[in-house]
N, CA, C and O atoms as CSV, one atom per row, in Angstrom:
chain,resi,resn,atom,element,x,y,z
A,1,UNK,N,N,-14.457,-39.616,5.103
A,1,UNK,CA,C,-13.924,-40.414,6.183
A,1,UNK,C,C,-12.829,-39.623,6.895
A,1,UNK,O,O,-11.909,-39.090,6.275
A,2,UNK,N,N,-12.932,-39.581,7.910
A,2,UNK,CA,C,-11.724,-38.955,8.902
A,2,UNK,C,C,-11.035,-39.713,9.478
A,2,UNK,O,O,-11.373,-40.666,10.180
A,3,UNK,N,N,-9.739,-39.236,9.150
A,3,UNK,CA,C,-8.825,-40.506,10.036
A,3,UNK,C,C,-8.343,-38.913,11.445
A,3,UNK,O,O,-8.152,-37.699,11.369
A,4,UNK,N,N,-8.354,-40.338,12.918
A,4,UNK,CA,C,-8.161,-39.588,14.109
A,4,UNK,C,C,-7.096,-39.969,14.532
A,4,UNK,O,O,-6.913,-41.183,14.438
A,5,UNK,N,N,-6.138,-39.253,15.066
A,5,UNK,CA,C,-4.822,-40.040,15.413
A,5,UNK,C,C,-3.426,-40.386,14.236
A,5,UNK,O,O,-2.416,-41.041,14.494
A,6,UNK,N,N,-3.732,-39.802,13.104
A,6,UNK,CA,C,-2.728,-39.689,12.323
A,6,UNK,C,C,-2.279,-38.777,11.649
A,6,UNK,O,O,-3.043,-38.059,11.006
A,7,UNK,N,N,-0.724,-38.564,11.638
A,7,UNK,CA,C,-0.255,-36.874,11.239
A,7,UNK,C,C,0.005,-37.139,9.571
A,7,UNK,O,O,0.407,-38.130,8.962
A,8,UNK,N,N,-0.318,-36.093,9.228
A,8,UNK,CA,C,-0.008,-35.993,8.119
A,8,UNK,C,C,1.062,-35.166,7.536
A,8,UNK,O,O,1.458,-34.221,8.218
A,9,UNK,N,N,1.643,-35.391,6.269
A,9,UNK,CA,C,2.836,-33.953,6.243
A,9,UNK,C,C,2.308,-32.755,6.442
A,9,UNK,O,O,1.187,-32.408,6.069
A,10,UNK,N,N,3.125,-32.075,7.051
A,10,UNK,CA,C,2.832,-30.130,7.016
A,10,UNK,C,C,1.878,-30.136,8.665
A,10,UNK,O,O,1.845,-29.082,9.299
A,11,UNK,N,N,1.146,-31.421,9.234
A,11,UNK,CA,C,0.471,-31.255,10.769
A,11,UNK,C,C,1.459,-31.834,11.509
A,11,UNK,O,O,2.465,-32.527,11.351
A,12,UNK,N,N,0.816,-31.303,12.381
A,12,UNK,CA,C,1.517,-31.829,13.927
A,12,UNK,C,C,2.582,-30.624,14.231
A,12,UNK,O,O,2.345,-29.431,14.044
A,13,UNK,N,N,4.016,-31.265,14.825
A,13,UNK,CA,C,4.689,-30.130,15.502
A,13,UNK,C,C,5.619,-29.259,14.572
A,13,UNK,O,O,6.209,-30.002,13.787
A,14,UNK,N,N,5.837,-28.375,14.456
A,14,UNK,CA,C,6.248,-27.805,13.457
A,14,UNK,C,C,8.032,-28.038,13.398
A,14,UNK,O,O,8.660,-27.943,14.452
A,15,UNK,N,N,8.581,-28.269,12.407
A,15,UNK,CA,C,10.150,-28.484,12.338
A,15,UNK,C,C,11.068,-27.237,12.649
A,15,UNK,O,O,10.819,-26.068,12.355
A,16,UNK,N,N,12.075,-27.680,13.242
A,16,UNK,CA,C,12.872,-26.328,13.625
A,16,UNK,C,C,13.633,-25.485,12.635
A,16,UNK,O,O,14.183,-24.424,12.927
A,17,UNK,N,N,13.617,-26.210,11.078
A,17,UNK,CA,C,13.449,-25.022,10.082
A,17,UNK,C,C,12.275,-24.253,9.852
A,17,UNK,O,O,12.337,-23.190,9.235
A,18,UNK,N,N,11.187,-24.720,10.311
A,18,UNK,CA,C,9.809,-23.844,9.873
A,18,UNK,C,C,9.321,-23.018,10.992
A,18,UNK,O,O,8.673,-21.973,10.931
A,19,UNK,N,N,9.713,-23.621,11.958
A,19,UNK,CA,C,9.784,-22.576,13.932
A,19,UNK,C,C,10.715,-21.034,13.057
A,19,UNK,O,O,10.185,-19.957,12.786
A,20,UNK,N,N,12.218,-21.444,12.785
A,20,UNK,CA,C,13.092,-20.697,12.579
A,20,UNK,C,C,12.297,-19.717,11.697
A,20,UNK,O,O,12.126,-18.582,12.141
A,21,UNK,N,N,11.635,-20.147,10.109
A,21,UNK,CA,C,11.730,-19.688,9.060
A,21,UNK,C,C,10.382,-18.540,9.764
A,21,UNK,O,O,10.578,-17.336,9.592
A,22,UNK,N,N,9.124,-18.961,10.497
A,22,UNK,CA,C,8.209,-18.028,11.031
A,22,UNK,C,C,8.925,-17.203,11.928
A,22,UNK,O,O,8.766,-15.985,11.849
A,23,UNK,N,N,9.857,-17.790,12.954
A,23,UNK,CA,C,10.219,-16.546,13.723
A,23,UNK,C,C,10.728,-15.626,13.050
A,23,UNK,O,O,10.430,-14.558,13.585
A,24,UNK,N,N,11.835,-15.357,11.433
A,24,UNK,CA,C,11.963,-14.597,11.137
A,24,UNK,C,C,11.103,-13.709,10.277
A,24,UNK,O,O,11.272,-12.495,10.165
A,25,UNK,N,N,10.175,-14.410,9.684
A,25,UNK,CA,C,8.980,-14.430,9.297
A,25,UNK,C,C,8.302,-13.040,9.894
A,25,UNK,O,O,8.046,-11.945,9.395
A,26,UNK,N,N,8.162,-13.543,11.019
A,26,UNK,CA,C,7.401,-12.329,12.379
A,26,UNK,C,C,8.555,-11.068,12.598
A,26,UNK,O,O,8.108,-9.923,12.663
A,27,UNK,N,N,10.028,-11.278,12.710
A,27,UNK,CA,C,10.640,-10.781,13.438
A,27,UNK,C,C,10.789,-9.561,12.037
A,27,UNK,O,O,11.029,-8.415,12.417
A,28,UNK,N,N,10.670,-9.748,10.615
A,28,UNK,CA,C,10.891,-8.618,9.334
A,28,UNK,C,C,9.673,-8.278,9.449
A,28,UNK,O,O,9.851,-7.103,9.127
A,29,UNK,N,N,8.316,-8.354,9.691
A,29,UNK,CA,C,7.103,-7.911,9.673
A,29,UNK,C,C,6.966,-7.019,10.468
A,29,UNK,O,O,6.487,-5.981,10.011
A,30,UNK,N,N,7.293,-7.049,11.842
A,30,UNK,CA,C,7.807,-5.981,12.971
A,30,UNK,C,C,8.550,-5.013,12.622
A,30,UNK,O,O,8.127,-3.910,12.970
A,31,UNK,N,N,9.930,-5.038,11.810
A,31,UNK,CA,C,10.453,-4.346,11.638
A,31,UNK,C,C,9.851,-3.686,10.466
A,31,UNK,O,O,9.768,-2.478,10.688
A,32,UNK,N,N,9.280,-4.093,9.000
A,32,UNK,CA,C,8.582,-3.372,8.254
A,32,UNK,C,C,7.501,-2.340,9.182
A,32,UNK,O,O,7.553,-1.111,9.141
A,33,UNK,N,N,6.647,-3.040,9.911
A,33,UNK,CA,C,5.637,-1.820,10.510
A,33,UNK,C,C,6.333,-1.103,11.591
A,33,UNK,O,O,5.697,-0.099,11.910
A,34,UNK,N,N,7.244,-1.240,12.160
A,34,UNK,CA,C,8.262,0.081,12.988
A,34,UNK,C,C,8.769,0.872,12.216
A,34,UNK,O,O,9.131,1.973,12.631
A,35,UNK,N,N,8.940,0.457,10.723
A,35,UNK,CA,C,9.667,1.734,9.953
A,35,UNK,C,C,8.683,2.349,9.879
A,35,UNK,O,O,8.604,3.281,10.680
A,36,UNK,N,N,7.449,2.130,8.880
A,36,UNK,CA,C,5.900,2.692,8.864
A,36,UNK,C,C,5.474,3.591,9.614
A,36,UNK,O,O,5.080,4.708,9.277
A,37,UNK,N,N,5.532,3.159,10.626
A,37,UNK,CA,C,5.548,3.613,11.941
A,37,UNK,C,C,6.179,5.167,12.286
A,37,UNK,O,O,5.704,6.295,12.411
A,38,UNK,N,N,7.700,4.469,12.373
A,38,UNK,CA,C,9.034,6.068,12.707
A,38,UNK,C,C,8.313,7.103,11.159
A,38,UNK,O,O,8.222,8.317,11.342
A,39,UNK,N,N,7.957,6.653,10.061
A,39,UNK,CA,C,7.547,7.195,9.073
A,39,UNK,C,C,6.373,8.507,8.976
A,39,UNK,O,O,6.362,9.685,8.619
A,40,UNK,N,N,5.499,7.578,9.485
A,40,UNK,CA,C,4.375,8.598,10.029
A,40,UNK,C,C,4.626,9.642,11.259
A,40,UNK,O,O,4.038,10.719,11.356
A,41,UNK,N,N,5.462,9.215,12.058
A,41,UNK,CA,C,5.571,9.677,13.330
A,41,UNK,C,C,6.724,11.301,12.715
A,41,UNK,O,O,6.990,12.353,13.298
A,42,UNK,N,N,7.060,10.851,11.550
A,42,UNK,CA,C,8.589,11.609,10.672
A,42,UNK,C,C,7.192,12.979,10.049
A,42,UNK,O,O,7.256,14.173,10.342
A,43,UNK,N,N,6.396,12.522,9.432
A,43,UNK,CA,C,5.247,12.955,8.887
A,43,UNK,C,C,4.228,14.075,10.082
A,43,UNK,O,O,3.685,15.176,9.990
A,44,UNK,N,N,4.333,13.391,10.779
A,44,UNK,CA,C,3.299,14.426,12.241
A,44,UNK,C,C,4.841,15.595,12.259
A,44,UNK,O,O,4.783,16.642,11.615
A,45,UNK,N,N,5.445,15.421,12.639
A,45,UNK,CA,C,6.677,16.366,12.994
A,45,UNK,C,C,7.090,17.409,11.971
A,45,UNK,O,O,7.611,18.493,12.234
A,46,UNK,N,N,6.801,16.958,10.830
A,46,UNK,CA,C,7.275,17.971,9.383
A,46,UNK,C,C,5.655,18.862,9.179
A,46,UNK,O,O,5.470,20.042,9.477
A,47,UNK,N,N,4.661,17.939,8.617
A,47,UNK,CA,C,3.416,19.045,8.140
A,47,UNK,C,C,2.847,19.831,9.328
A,47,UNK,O,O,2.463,19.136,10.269
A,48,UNK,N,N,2.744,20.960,9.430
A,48,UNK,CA,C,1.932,21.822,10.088
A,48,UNK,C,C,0.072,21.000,10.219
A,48,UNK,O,O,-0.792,20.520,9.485
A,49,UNK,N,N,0.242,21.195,11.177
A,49,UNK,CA,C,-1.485,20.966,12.046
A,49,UNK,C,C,-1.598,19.280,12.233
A,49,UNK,O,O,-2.710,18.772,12.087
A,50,UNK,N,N,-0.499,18.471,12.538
A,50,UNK,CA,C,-1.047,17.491,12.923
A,50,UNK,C,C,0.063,17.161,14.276
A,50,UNK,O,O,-0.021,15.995,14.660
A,51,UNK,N,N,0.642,17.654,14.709
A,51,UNK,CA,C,0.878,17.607,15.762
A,51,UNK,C,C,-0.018,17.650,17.091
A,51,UNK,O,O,-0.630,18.683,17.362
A,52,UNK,N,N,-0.106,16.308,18.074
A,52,UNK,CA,C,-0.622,16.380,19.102
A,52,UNK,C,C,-2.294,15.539,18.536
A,52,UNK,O,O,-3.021,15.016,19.381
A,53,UNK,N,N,-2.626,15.547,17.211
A,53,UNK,CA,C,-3.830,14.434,16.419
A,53,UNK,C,C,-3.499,13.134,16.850
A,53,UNK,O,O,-2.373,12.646,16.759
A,54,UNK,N,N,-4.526,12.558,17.336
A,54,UNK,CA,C,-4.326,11.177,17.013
A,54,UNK,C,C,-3.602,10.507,15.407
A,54,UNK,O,O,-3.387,10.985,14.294
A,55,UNK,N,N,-3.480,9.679,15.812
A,55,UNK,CA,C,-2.548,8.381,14.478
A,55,UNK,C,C,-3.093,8.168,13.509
A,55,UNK,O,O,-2.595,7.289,12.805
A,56,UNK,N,N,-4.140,8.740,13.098
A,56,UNK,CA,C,-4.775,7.866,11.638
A,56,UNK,C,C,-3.722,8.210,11.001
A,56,UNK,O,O,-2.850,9.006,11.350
A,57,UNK,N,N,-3.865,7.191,9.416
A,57,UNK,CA,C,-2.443,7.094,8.978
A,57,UNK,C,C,-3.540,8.165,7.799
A,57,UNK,O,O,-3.083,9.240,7.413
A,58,UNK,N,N,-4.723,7.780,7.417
A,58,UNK,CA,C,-5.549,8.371,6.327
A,58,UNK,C,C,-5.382,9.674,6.503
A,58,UNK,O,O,-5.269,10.298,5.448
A,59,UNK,N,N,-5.298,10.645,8.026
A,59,UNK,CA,C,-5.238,11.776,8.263
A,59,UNK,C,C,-4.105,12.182,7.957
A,59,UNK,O,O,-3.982,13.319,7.501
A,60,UNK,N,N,-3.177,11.478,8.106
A,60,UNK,CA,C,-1.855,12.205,8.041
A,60,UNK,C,C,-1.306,12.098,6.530
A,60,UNK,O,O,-0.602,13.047,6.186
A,61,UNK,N,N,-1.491,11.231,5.715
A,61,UNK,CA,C,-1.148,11.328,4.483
A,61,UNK,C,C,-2.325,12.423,3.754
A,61,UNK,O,O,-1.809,13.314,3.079
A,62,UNK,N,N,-3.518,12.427,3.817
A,62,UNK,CA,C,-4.325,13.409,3.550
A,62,UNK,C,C,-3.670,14.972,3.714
A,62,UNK,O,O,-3.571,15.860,2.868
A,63,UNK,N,N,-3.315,14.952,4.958
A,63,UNK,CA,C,-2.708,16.256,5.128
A,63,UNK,C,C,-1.447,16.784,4.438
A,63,UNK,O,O,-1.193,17.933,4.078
A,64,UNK,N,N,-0.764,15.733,4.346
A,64,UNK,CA,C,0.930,15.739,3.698
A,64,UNK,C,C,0.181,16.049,2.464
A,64,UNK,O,O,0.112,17.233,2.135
A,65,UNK,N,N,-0.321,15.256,1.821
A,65,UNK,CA,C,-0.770,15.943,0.342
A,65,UNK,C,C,-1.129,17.311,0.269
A,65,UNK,O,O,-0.717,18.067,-0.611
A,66,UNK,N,N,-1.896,17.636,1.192
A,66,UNK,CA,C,-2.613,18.977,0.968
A,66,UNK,C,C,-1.362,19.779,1.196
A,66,UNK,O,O,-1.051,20.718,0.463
A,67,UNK,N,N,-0.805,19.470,2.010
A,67,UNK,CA,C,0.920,20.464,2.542
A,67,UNK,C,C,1.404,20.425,1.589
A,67,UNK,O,O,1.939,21.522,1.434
A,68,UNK,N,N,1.685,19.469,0.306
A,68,UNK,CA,C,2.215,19.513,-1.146
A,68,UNK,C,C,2.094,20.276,-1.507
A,68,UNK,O,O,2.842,21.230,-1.723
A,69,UNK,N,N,0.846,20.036,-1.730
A,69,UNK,CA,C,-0.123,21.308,-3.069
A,69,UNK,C,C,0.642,22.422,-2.775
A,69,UNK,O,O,1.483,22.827,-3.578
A,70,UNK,N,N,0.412,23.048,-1.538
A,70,UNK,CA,C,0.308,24.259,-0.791
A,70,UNK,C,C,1.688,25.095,-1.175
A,70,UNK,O,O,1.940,26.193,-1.670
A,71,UNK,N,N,2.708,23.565,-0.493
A,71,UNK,CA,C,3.988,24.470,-0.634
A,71,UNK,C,C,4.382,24.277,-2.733
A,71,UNK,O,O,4.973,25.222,-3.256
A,72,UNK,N,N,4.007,23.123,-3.575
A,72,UNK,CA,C,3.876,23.367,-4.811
A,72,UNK,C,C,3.429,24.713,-5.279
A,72,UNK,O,O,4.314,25.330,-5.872
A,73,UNK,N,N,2.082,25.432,-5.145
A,73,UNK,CA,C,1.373,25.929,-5.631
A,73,UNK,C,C,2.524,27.573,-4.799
A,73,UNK,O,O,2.935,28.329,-5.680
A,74,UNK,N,N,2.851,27.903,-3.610
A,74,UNK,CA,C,3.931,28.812,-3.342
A,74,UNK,C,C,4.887,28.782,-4.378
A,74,UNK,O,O,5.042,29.843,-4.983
A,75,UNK,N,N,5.701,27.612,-4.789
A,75,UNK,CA,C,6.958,27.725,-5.342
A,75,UNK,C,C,6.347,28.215,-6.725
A,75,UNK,O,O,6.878,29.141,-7.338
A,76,UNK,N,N,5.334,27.634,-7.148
A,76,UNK,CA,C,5.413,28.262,-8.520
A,76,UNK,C,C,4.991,29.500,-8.432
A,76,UNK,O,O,5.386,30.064,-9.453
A,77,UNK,N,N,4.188,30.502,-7.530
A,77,UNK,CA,C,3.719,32.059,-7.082
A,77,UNK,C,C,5.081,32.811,-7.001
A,77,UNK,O,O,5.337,33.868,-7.576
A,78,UNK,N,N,5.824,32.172,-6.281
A,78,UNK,CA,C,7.505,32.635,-6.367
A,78,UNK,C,C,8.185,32.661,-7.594
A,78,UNK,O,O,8.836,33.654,-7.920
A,79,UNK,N,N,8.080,31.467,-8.448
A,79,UNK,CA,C,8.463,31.699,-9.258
A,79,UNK,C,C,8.447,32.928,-10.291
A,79,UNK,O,O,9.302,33.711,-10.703
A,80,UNK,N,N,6.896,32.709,-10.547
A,80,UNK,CA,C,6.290,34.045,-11.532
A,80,UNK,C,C,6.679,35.327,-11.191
A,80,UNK,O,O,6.742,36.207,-12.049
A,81,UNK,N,N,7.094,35.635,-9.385
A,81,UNK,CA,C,6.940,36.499,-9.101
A,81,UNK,C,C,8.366,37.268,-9.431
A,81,UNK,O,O,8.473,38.447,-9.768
A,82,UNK,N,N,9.392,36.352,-9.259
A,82,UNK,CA,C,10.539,36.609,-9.709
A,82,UNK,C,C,10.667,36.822,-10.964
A,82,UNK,O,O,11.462,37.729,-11.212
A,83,UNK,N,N,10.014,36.156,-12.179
A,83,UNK,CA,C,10.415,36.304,-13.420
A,83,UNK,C,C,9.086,37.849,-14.114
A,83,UNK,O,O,9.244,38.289,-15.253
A,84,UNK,N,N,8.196,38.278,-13.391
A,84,UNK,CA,C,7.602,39.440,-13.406
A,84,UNK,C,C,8.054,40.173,-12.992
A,84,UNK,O,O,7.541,41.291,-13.060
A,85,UNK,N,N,9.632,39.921,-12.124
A,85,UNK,CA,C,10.311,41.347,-12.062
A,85,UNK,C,C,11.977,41.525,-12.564
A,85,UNK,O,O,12.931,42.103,-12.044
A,86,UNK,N,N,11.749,40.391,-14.382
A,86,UNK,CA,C,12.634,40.306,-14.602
A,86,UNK,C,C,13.777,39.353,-14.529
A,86,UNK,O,O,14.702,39.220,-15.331
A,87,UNK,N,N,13.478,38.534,-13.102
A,87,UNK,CA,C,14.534,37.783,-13.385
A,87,UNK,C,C,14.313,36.652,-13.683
A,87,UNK,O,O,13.316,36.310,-14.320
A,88,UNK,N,N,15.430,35.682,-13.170
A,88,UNK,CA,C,15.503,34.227,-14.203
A,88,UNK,C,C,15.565,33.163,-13.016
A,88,UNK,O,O,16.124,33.129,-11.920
A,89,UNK,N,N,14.619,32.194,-13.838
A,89,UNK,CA,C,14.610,31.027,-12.438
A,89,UNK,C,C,15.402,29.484,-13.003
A,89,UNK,O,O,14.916,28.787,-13.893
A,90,UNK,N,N,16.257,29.272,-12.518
A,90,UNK,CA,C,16.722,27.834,-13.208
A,90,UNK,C,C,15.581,27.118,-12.671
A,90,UNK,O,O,14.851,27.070,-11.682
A,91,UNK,N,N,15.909,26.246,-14.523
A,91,UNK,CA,C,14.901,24.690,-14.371
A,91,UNK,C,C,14.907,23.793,-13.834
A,91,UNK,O,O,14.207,22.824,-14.126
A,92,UNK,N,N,15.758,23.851,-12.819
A,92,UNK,CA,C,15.671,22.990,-11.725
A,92,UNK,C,C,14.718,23.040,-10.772
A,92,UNK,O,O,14.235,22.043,-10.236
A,93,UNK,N,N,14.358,24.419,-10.483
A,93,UNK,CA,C,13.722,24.529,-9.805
A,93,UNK,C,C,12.131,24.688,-10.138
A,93,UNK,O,O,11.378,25.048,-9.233
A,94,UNK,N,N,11.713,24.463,-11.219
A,94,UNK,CA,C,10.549,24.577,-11.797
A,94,UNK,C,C,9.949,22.867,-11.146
A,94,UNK,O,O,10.689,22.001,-10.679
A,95,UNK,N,N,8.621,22.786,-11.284
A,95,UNK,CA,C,8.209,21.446,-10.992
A,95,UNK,C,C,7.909,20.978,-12.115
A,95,UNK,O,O,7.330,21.482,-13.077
A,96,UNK,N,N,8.427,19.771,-11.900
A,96,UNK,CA,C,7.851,18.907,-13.502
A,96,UNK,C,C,6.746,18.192,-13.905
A,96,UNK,O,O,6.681,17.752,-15.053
């Protein structure tokens, strides 16, 4: 049975704590995906070869990883290379 013409709690016009509580609702959701956002945009500017790519976010974290490896897999070539000619590398700087 359907009733027509009668509100029930939670229908009809929304209360000006629950207007309030969505507008801020919306207004931290915006600001979460603008950080995201300046984030990736932080990401195109640092790894080599994605400058001037379109936005995928899959491309650009794909790439940041591979830029990991890359500069990982250098630091430890440096490393060896230094301690094959003798010297000493603090453990700080080793990767863990």
């Amino acid at each position: 049975m359907t009733m027509i013409g009668r509100i029930y709690p939670g229908q009809g016009q929304a209360s000006p704590y629950r207007s309030r509580k969505k507008s801020n609702h919306i207004a931290s959701e915006q600001k979460r995906r603008a950080a995201i956002r300046e984030g990736f945009d932080r990401l195109t500017e640092l790894v080599p070869g994605l400058e001037g790519q379109g936005r995928s976010e899959s491309i650009v974290l794909q790439k940041t990883v591979d830029f990991i490896h890359v500069k990982l897999q250098e630091r430890h070539d440096l490393i060896a290379e230094i301690e094959s000619k003798g010297g000493r590398v603090d453990d700080s700087f080793r990767p863990t």
